[in-house]
C-alpha positions in Angstrom: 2.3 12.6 11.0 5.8 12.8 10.0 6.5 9.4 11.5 3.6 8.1 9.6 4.8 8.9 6.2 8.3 8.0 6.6 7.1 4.6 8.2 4.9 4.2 4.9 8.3 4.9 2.9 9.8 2.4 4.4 7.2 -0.4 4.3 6.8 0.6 0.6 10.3 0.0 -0.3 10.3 -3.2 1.8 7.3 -4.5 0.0 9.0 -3.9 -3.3 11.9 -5.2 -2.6 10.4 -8.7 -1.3 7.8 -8.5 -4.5 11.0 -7.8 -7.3 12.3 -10.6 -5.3 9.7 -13.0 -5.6 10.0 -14.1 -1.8 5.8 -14.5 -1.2 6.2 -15.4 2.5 4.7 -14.8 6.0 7.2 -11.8 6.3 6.0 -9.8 2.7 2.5 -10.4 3.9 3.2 -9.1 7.0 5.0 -6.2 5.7 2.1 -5.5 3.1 -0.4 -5.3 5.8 1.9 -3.1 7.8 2.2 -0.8 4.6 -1.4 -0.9 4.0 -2.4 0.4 7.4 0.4 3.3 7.4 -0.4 4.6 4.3 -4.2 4.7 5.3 -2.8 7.1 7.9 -1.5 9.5 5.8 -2.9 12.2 3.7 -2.6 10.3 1.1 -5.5 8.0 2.1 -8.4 9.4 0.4 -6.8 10.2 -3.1 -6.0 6.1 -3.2 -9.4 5.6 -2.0 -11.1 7.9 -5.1 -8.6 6.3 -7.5 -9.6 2.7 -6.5 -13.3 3.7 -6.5 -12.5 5.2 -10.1 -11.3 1.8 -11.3 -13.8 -0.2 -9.4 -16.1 1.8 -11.8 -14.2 1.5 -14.5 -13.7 -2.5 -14.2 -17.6 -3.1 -13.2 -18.7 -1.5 -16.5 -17.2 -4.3 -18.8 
């Protein structure tokens, strides 16, 4: 588990870096998708999933 987190840290930072940076390549997608997928492993998971259910709510009621 403690792999998975600090993989997610890392992926994280390397997405923001190549998003400050404006470099929208094969390599920031691929990096994205790897972030994506390590942070769905980590106990973090289901408090992204009820905050993007929250605002899927929030955006449908408009």
């Amino acid at each position: 588990m403690a792999l998975s987190i600090s993989a997610a840290v890392l992926l994280g930072v390397i997405v923001f870096v190549l998003i400050k940076g404006g470099y929208v390549r094969f390599g920031s997608m691929l990096a994205c998708a790897l972030f994506g997928f390590t942070l769905a492993a980590t106990g973090l998971a289901p408090v992204i999933n009820s905050g993007l259910v929250s605002l899927a709510g929030l955006l449908s009621s408009f």
